[in-house]
C-alpha positions in Angstrom: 160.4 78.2 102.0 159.3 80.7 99.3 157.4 78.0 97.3 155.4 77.3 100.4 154.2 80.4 101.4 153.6 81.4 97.4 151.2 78.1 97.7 149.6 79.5 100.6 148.5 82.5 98.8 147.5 80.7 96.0 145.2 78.6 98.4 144.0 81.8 100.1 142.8 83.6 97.3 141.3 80.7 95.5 139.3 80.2 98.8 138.3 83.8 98.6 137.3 83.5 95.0 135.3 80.8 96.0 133.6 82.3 99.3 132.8 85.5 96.8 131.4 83.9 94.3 129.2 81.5 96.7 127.7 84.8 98.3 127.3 86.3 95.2 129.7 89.4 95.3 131.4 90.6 92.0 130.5 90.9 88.3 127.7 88.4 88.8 125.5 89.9 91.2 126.0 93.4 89.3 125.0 92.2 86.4 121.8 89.8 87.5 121.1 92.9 90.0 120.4 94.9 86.4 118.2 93.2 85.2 115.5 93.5 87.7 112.1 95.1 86.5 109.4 94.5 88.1 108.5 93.4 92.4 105.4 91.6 93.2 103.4 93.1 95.5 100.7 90.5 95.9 99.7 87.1 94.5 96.5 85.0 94.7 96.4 81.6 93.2 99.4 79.9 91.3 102.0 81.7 89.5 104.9 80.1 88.2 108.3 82.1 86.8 110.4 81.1 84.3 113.5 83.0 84.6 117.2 81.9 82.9 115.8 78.5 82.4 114.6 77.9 85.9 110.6 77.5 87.2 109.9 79.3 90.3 106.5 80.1 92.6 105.9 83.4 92.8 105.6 85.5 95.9 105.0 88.6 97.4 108.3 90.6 97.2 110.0 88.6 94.7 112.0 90.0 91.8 111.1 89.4 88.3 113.9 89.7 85.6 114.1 90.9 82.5 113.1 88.2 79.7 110.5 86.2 82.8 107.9 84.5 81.2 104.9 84.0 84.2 102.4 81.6 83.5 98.9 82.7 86.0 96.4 79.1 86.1 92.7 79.6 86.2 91.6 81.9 88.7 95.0 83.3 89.8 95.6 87.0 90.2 99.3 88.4 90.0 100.0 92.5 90.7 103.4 93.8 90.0 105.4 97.3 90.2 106.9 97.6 87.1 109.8 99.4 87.6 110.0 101.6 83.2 106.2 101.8 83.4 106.1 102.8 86.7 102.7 101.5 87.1 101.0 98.7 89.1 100.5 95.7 87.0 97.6 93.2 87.6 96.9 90.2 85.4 94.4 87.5 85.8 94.9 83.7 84.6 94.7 82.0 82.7 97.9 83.5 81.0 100.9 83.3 79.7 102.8 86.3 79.9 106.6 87.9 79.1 108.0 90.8 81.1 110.4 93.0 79.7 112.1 96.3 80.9 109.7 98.0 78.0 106.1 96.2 79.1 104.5 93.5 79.7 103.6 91.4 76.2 100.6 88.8 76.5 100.2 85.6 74.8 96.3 85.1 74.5 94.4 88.2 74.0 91.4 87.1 76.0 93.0 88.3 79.3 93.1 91.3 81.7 95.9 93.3 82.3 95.3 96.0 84.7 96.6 99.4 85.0 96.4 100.3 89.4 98.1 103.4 90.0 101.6 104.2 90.3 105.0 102.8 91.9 108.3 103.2 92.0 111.3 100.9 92.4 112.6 100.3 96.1 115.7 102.1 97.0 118.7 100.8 98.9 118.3 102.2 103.0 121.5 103.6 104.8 120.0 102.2 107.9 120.5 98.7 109.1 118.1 96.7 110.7 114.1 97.3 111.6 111.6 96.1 109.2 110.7 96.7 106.1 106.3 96.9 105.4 104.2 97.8 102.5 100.5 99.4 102.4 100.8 99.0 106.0 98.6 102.4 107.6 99.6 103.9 110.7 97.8 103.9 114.0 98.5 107.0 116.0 99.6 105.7 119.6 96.0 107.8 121.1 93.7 105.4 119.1 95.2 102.1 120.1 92.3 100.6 122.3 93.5 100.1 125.9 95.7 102.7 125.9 95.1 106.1 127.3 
């Protein structure tokens, strides 16, 4: 009787381990979480990411780690918020480029890297649910047409 429920535990907790470690809660996510230096806040074009190995399209809101290295094509345009700098980033392809937590370092030195103004990193909300918008004005409720 006590071997079977001390096998039962076992079971549970390797379960557990297992349903952590799928969702990403633990050392691992702390630690890739860390790592984080820069959002994109707007992309035209192709830009690809080459982050621990792994290519990936770029988009609006992604992340880009430490150690990234983006390659822009012809006639693509990538802005980031780098988070040390706090600055706006925005490069222009062709490019190859490596982001770091100190800068941004480019390959060829026939590009444009442009400095845009200043940001800051997001911060984590207390508040659940809504939606989240960036560089989205305001209307006042009076100037909505329609509505008196």
């Amino acid at each position: 009787m006590r071997r079977q429920s001390t096998a039962k535990f076992i079971s549970a907790a390797v379960l557990l381990s297992a349903l952590g470690a799928a969702l990403g809660i633990g050392p691992t996510y702390a630690a890739q979480e860390a790592t984080e230096v820069a959002f994109v806040e707007n992309v035209s074009g192709r830009v690809v990411a080459f982050a621990a190995g792994k290519p990936a399209l770029l988009e609006a809101l992604d992340v880009v780690s430490e150690g990234a290295r983006l390659d822009l094509q012809a006639h693509s345009e990538l802005r980031i918020c780098h988070y040390q700098m706090h600055q706006f980033l925005t490069l222009r392809g062709p490019l190859r480029a490596l982001i770091s937590r100190d800068g941004v370092v480019i390959e060829n030195s026939k590009t444009v890297v442009t400095v845009a103004g200043s940001c800051t990193a997001p911060v984590d909300s207390a508040f659940q649910g809504g939606i989240v918008t960036r560089g989205v004005k305001a209307i006042p409720v009076n100037d909505v047409p329609g509505k008196r």
